[in-house]
N, C-alpha and C positions, 0 to 999 in steps of 0.2 A: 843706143836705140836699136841695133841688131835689124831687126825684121821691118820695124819701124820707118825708119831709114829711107829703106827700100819702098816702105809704101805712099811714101810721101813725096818722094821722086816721082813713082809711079802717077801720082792721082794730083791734080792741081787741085782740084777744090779742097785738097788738106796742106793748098799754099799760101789759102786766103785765112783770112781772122776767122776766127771760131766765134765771133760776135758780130755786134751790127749795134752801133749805136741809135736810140730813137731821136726822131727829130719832130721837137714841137714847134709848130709856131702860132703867131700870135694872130688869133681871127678879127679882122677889123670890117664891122658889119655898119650897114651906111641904114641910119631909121630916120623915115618923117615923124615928124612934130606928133603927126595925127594920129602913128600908131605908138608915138612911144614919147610923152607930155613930159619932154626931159630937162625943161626949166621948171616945171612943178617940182618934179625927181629933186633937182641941184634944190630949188630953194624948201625941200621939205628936210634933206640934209642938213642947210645951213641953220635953221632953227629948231632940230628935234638931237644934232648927233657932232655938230664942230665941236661942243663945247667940249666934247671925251676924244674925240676922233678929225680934230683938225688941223691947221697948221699951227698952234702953238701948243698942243697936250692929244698924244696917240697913246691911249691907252689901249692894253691888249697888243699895241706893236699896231692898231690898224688907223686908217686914214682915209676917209670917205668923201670929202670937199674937195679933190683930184679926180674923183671917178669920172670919163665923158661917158653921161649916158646917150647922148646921141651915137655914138663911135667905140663904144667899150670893146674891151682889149680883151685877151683871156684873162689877166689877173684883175679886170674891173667885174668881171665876170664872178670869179669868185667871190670879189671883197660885196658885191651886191647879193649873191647867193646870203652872202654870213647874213644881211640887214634884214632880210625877208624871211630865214630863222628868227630873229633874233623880233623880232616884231611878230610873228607868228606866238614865238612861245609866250610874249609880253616882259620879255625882259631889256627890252629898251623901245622908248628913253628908262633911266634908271624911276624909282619911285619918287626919289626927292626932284626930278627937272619935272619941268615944265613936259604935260601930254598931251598927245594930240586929241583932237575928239576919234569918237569910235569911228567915223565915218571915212575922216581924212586917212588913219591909220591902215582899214581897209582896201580904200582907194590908192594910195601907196603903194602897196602890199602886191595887190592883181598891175599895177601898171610897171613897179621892177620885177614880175613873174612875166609880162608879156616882154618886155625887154629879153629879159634871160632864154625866154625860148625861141627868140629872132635870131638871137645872136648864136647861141646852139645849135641851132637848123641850118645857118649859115657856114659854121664852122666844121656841122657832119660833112656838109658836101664837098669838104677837101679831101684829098686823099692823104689819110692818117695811115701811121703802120707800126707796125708793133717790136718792140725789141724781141728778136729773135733770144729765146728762151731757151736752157739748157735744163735736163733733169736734173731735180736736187737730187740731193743722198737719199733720201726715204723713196724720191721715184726712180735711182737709179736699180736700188736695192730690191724694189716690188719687180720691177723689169725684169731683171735679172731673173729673179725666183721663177719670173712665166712664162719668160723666153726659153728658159730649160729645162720647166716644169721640176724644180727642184726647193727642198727644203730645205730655208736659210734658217731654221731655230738656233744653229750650231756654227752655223756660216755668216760671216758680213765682212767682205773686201772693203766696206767704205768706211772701215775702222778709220784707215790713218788720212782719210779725206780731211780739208778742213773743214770750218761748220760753215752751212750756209751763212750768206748774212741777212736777215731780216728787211722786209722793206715794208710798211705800214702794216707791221705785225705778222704779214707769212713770211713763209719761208721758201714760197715760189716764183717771188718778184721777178720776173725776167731782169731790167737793168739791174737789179742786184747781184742776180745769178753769172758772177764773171767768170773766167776761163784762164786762170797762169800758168806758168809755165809749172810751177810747182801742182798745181792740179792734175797738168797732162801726163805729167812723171806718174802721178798714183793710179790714172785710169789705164798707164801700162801696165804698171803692178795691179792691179783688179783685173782688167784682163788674162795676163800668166794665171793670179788665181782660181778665175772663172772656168779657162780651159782645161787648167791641171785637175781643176777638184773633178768637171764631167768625164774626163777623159783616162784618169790616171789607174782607174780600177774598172772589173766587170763582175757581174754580180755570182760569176762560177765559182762562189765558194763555198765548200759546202756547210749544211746549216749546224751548227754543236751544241752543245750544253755546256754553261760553267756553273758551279754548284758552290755556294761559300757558306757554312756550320763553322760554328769557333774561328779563334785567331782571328776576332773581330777589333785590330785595333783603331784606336781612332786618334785625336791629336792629343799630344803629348802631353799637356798638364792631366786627361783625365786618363790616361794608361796603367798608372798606378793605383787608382784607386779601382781602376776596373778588373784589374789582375787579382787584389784580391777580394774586390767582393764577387765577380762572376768569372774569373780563371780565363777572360775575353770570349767568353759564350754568347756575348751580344751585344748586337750594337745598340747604344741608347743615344735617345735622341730629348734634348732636357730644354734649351732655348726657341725661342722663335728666329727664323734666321736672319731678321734686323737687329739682334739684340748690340751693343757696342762692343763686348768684351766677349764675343761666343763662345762657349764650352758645350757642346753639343747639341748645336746650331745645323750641322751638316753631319750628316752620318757617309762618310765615302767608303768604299770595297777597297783598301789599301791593297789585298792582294790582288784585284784585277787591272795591275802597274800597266798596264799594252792598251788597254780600252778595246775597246769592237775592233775587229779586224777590217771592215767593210762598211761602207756607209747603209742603213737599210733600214728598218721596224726586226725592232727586238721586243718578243716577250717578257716581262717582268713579272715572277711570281714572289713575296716577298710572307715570310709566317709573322705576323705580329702583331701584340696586344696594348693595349690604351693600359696603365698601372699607374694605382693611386691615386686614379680621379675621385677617390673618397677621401684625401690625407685629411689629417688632423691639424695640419697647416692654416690657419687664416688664408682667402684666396686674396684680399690683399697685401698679403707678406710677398706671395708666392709671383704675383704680378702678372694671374692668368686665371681664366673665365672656367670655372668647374665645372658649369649646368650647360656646357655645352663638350659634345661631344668630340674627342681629339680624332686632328686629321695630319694623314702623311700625306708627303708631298716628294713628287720625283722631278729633279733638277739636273740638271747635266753637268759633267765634270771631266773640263780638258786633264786629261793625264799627263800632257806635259806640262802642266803648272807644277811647280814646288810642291805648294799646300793645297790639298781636297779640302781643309776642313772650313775654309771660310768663302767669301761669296768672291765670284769671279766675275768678268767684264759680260759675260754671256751665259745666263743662268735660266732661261723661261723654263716655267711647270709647264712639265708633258703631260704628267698626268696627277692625281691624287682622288681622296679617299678616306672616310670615317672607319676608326679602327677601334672594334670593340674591345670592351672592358676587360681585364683579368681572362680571357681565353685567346691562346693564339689560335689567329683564322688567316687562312692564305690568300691574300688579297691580288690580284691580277691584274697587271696592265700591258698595255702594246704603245711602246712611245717609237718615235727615231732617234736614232743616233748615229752620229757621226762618227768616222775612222778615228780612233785614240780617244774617243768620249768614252764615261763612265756613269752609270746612274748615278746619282747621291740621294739622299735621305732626306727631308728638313720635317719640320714640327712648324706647319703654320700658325698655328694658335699656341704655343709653347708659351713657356715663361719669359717676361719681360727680360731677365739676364739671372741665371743661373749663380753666376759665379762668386757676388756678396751675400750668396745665400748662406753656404757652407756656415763661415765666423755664425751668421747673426740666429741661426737654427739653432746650433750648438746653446747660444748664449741664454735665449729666448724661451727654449723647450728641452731642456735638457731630462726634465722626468719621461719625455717618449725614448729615450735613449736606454742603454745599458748601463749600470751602475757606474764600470769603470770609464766608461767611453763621455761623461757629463760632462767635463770640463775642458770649455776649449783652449787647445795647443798651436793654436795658427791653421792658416788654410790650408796646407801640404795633410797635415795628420785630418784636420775637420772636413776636406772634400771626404776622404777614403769612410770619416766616421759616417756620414750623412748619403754617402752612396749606398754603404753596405745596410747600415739598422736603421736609417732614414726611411721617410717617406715622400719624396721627392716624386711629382707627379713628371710621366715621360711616357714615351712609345719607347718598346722594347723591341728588336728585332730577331727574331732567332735563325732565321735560314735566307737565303737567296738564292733563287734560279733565275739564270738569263740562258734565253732561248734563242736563237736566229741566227744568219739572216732571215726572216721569215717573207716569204714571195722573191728568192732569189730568178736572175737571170740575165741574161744577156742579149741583147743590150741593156741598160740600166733607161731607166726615163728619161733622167736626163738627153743620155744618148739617144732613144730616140728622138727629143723634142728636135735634134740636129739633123739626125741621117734618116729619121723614117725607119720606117720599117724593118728594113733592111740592111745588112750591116756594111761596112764602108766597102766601096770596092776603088782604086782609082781611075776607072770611066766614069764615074758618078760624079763627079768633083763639083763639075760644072754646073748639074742639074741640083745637089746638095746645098752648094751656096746660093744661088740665085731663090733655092724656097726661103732658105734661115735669111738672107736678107732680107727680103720681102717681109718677112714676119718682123724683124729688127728695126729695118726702116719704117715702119708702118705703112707702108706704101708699095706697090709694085717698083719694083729695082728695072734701070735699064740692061742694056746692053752691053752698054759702054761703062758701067759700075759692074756687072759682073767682069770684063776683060778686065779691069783694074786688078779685082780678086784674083783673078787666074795669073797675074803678071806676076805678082807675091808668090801664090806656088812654085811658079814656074822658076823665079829668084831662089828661094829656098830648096828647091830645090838641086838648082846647080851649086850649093853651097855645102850641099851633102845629106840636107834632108829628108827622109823619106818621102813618099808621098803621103802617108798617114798625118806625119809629122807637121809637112808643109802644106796642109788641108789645114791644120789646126792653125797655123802662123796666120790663114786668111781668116780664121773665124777670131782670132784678134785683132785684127784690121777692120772687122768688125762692128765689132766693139769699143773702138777707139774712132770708129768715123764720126764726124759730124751727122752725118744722116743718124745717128742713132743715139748720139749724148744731146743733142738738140731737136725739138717740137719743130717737125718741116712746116714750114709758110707759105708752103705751094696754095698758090689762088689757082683758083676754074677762071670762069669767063668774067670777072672783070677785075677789076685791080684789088680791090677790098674781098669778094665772096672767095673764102676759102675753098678748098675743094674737098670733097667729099672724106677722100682719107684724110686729111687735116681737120675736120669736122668730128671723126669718129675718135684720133687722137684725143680733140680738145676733151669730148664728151667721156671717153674714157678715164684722163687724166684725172679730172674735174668728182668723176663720181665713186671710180675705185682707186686713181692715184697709180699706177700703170697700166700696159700699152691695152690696145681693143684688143677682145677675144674675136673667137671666129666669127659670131652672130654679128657684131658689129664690122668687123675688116668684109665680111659677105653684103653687110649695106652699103658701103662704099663701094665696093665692085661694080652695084647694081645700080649706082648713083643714086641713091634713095635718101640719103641720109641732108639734103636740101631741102628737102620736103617736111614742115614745121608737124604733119600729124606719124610720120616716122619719127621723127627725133625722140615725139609723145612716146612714143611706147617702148621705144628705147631706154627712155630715163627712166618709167613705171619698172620693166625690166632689171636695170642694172640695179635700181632703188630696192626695188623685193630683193635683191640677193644680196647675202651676209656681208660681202667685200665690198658693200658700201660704208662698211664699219668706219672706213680707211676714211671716206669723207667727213664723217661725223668727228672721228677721232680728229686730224690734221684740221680740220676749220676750225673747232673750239679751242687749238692748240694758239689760233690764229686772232682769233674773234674774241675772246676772253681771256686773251694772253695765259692759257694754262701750261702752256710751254714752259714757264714759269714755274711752275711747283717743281720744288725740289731745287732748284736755284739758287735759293737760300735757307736750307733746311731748320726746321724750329728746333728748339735749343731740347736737347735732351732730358735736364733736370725740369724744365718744365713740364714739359708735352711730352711726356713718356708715351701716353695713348699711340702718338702717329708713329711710333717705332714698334712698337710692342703689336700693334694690332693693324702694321704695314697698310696704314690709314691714305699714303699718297695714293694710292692705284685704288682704293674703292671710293674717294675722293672723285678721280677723276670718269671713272663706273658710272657713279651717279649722271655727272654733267651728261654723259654719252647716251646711261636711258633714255633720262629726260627729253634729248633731240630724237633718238632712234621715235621714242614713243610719239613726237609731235609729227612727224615725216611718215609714220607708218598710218596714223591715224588721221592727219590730215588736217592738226588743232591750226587754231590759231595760233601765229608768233608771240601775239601780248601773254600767251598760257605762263612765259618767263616769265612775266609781272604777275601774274593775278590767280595763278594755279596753289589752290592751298596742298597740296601734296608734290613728293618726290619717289625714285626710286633707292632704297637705300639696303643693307644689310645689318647685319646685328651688331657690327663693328659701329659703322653709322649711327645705328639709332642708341648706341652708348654713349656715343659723343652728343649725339641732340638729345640725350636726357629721356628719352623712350625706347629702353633695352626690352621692354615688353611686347613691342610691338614685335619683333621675328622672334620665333620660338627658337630654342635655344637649341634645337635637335636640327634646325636649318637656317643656323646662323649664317651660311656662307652666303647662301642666296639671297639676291635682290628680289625685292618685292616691291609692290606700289604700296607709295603709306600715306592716309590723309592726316595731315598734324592740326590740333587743336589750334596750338601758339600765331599769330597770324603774320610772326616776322620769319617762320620757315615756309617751305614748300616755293615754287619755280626758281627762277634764278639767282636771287638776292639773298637766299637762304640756304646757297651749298656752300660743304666745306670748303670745296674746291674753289671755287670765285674768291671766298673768306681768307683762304692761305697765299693763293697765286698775290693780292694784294695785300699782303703782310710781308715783313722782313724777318721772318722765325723768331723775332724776340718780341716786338712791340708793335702795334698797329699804327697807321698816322690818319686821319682825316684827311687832310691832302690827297695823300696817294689813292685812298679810294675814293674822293671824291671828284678825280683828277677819271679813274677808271669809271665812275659813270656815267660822267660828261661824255666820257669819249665813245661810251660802248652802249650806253643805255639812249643817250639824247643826239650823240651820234655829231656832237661838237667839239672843233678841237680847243683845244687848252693852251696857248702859247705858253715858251718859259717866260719866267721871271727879267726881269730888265736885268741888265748886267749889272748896273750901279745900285740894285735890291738885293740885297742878304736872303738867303732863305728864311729865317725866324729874326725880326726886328730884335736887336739885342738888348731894346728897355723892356724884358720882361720882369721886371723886380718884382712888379704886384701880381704876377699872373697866380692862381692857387689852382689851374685846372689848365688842361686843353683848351676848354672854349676861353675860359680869361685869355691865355697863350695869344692864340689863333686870334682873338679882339682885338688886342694892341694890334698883331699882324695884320690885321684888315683897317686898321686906324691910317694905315699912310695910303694916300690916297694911290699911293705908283701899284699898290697890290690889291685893295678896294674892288676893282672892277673884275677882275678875275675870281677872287678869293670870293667874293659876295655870291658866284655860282657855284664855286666847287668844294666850298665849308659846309654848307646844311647838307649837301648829298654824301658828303664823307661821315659827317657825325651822326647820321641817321645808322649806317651801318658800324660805327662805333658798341652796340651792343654784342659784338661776338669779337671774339679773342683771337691770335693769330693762325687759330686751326677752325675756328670755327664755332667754338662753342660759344653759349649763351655767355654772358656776365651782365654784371650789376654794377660793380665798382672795379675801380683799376688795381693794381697793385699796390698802390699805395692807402687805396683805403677810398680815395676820392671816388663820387657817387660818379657815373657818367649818364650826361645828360645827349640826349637823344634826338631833340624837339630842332626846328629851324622854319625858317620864311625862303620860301624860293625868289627870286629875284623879281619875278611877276606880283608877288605880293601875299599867294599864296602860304598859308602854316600849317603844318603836322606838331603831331606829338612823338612818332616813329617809323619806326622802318613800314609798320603798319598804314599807315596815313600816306607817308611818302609813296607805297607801292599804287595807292589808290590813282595820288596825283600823277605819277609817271603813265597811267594807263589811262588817266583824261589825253596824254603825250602819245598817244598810241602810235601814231604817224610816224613822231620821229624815230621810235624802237625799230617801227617796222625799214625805214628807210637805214638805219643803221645797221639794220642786218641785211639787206639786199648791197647794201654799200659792201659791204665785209664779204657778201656770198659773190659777190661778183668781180670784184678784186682777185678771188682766190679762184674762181671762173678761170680768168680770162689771162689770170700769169702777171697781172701789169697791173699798175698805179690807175685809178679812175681819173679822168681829164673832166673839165668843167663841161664840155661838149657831155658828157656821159650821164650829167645830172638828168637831162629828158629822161632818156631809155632808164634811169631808177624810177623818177615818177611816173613814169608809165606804168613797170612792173608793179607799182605800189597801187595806181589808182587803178587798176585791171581788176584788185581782187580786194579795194578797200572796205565794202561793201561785206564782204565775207571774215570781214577782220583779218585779214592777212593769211591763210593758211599754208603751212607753212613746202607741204609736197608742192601747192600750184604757184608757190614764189621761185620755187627750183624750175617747174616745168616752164614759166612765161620771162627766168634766165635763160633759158636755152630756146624759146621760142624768139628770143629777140633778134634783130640786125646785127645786136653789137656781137652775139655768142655765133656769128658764122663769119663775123668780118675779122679781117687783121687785128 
């Protein structure tokens, strides 16, 4: 542990746990008769719900003839929660028992809702507290980039982290978020990185030119054929760079072996033409979009990899670009890059895969060919025949100039974001760390935490290390502190109100996903940030800027499991489209407008249900059957599109929802109607009893899924569950594992679409179903405030927590839920300043 060591000797509080377990307990609330009629309660149970949920048959796993409504517990608390849904939506008693009248059912309904919020109100006023919460990887990683004002495109130390683990679908559950030994190892190693990468260079170098004409070679199956049809005068670029088998997929500078000398913004001037976008080819042989214009695309390439030629762990477009037709034109870009990085080349709209072309060209069209050259000889002689007298559609590259460093100097950003202004001196030491703490901590640092710091220099450097050196040792100490891998919990004046910089933390976290910038850490100084019409303008603030993306992005990751996509990727010989036309990321594009568009404009939540349009591209609208819709000259771009069909457009009609709830080969009803319950109606799904099979194994007569799923809902142990979560699965049965429309399955069978919700209600599809969910408006809305404040507040929602959702929900029910002032009256509540 070296430095380490030393710092933990030094500092006790890195002697205690780096956690805090939460402690729940069970609120036991004392109600008279008068405010809460809890032998009516018992005997309207015993005759409308023993029969499914008592001592001799618990279906669902639940049991309601236990509950003391006089005295209810936290878990009577919930099991009463679940009846007063379930009575609400009308789906119990079932259809076939015996119902109550409308009136009783009512009466019910308001008298386990005044219970619930006795015993809530009872249960706020303990004092609760929160599992002290550690950054995950994506917050350590945004941290990082702002704390040092540096850009990670090229960079991520949380490579060899392990992955968070999940807790009611995020990924920032405080009790999930544990701390092993094996973690603490790698936040050394991310540290050494962190320090090395600011520290290790200064930008005094000066700015060059490299220039690369000919002796463009590329990977080795296509070198031969490019020797002799262009003597390696250019680099060509023929796949898209998802294709399986790439053959110039990536165009890399093999002669630029060193990569940048210095981390910075390099100029890219690049000569090159779009060729062939007129072949004589079929554009479905070719397995790529003609009437639209070809675009390069610049990606970064570690040089110390083996292979440029195919896709590395860290690959983001810096930049790209539509390349005209038959004339090279100099295209220009300014990306960054990293010490040992290299541009590369890709072709995003390329051909689905190049490389079964060769054979099948030859075979297929041999009169565009040369007398002698017609018959093919295998693929070694038919690549060289089809490169050279072919007309194989590709970007042609003829020259490259890289420019830079461009804006050199010294200090570098980084280094300022640490020393300031000015460059290190050893009297500074003191005044240096106590600011970057402060910024790291999110909080003013003491006195007695900077003396810790200074006791590591001071160690270090009786050990031999400079003082530069053992400046650097404390900014890993840093970095490895609690105060800075953990959300401080420091409360103000009373046990629950957090304090101001824990306030700007939470709101920071919450809306850009790392630490507060200035404007925010200057409200907390000013203690302002207590104050519910500060907060306001805070969120409207952080909300209008881009790096809210981060929130939209990470909660749909969360709230619609799209974390998912890619998971289990759809099978290639099927769904060519999602490889060919890198369909996962405009998939998840969409989801993102969609919410950007509702948060910016202020729609209603239900817009998910009842919105006949999306944001899509022309990738997109190939897949939904409307390639018409983006003009082919700005295919790339998203646009708003309103669709005729009435099972596309808000949320039940993206790809992205379509795929995340598929397994890349086959769709199940279940599963997604297991993900509707849970995200649309915002009810959970127990599993299966143990002594229940997944699929009943007398399916002999079944001739379809619904047959299937029939028998399956035939035993009554599955009946109760499967009766809600079948018609919302089979509704979304009409799109296929990526999302497209279909009619019949693979095998021919018609699929039927139609169902009865448990309430009694019937549709004939996704269209009818979308209608009946937004009569359900309430529950969407409370399902996503459930979801938004989960991912809020770092932690699991406790029964006590159901108030402050129906409050946020009836605050603004009126207005149909919109969806900026569900964010802004999250953060106006008790719960968003308490523990």
């Amino acid at each position: 542990m070296h430095w380490f060591q030393r710092l933990v000797a030094a500092s006790p509080c890195l002697r205690r746990p780096l956690g805090c377990v939460i402690a729940l307990s069970c609120i036991v609330v004392l109600m008279s008769p008068r405010e809460c009629p809890a032998d009516d309660l018992a005997a309207f149970v015993a005759k409308y719900c023993a029969d499914c949920h008592g001592p001799d048959t618990q279906e669902a796993q639940r049991r309601f003839d236990q509950i003391d409504y006089r005295q209810p517990s936290a878990d009577d608390v919930i099991l009463m929660t679940e009846i007063v849904d379930q009575l609400t939506l009308g789906d119990m008693p079932p259809q076939d028992a015996d119902q109550p009248a409308e009136k009783v059912r009512l009466a019910t309904t308001e008298s386990l809702r005044e219970s619930i919020a006795l015993a809530q109100q009872a249960s706020q006023s303990t004092n609760r507290q929160t599992v002290l919460r550690r950054l995950n990887r994506d917050e350590y990683r945004r941290t990082i980039a702002d704390l040092f004002d540096m850009d990670m495109s090229m960079f991520d130390p949380t490579l060899s982290f392990p992955a968070d683990t999940v807790g009611g679908s995020f990924d920032n559950v405080g009790d999930e978020l544990v701390t092993s030994a094996y973690l603490l190892e790698h936040y050394l190693d991310a540290a050494d990185q962190v320090v090395e990468k600011v520290f290790r260079q200064s930008r005094d170098v000066p700015e060059r030119t490299w220039n690369f004409r000919g002796h463009f070679l590329q990977q080795p199956e296509l070198n031969p054929a490019h020797k002799e049809a262009f003597d390696y005068r250019y680099l060509c670029l023929y796949d898209s760079p998802l294709a399986d088998r790439p053959e110039g997929a990536y165009g890399p500078l093999l002669d630029f072996d060193q990569g940048v000398p210095v981390d910075g913004t390099y100029e890219i001037r690049v000569l090159a033409e779009a060729k062939n976008r007129d072949t004589p080819y079929p554009a479905d042989q070719l397995g790529i979009e003609l009437d639209e214009p070809f675009r390069l695309a610049i990606v970064p390439g570690d040089v110390a990899l083996k292979e440029q030629h195919t896709m590395q762990p860290m690959q983001p477009v810096l930049a790209h670009s539509k390349v005209p037709d038959d004339q090279p034109t100099w295209l220009t870009f300014r990306v960054p890059l990293d010490r040992g990085f290299a541009p590369r080349f890709t072709f995003p709209n390329g051909m689905a895969e190049v490389r079964p072309l060769y054979v099948r060209l030859v075979r297929k069209y041999p009169e565009l060919l040369p007398k002698n050259k017609r018959k093919s000889s295998g693929i070694f002689v038919d690549r060289k025949t089809i490169i050279r007298d072919g007309f194989l559609p590709h970007i042609r590259i003829h020259e490259v100039q890289i420019r830079g460093p461009i804006e050199a100097g010294t200090p570098t950003r980084s280094q300022q974001a640490v020393l300031g202004e000015q460059t290190f001196a050893p009297e500074r030491t003191r005044e240096i760390l106590s600011a970057f703490a402060s910024k790291a901590y999110r909080r003013p640092v003491s006195p007695a935490e900077v003396d810790r710091l200074m006791s590591v220099v001071a160690v270090r450097k009786k050990q031999g290390r400079s003082d530069f050196e053992a400046f650097q040792d404390a900014i890993r100490a840093i970095l490895c502190s609690p105060a800075f891998l953990y959300m401080d919990p420091d409360v103000d004046d009373s046990a629950d109100h957090l304090s101001d910089y824990a306030i700007a933390t939470r709101l920071s976290y919450f809306l850009w996903g790392t630490m507060p910038d200035d404007s925010l850490r200057q409200c907390a100084a000013q203690g302002q940030l207590s104050d519910r019409a500060v907060r306001a303008e805070q969120v409207d603030r952080l909300l209008n800027d881009s790096r809210s993306d981060v929130l939209i992005r990470r909660f749909l990751d969360g709230w619609l499991r799209l974390s998912d996509l890619g998971s289990q990727p759809p099978d290639r010989n099927s769904f060519k489209a999602y490889y060919k036309d890198s369909l996962e990321d405009d998939m998840r594009r969409e989801s993102e407008l969609f919410l950007r568009h509702l948060i910016d404009n202020d729609l209603p939540v239900t817009e998910f249900l009842t919105a006949d349009y999306s944001f899509i591209n022309r990738d997109l609208a190939r897949l939904y059957g409307i390639a018409d819709a983006i003009p082919a000259e700005q295919a790339e771009q998203f646009r708003l599109v309103h669709f005729d069909d009435p099972l596309r457009g808000g949320l039940l009609g993206q790809a992205a929802v379509l795929t995340a709830t598929a397994n890349g080969i086959e769709t199940s009803p279940v599963i997604r109607g297991v993900w509707m319950l849970e995200t649309v109606l915002g009810q959970s799904a127990p599993p299966p009893p143990d002594d229940v099979p997944a699929i009943d194994p007398d399916v002999r007569g079944a001739k379809s899924i619904v047959d299937l799923l029939e028998k399956h809902r035939s035993d009554q142990a599955c009946n109760q569950c499967h009766r809600k979560i079948d018609p919302l699965g089979f509704a979304l049965e009409s799109f296929d594992p990526i999302g497209r429309r279909r009619d019949r399955y693979g095998n021919k069978i018609a699929i039927e679409t139609g169902g009865k919700l448990p309430s009694g209600e019937s549709f004939e599809d996704l269209g009818g179903l979308k209608m009946l969910l937004a009569q359900r408006r309430s529950f969407f809305a409370r399902s996503f405030v459930e979801s938004m404040m989960t991912f809020a507040l770092g932690r699991r929602l406790e029964p006590q927590d159901r108030s402050t959702v129906d409050a946020i929900c009836d605050s603004v029910a009126d207005e149909d839920y919109p969806v900026r002032q569900l964010i802004h009256r999250l953060v106006e509540s008790p719960a968003f300043i308490s523990r």
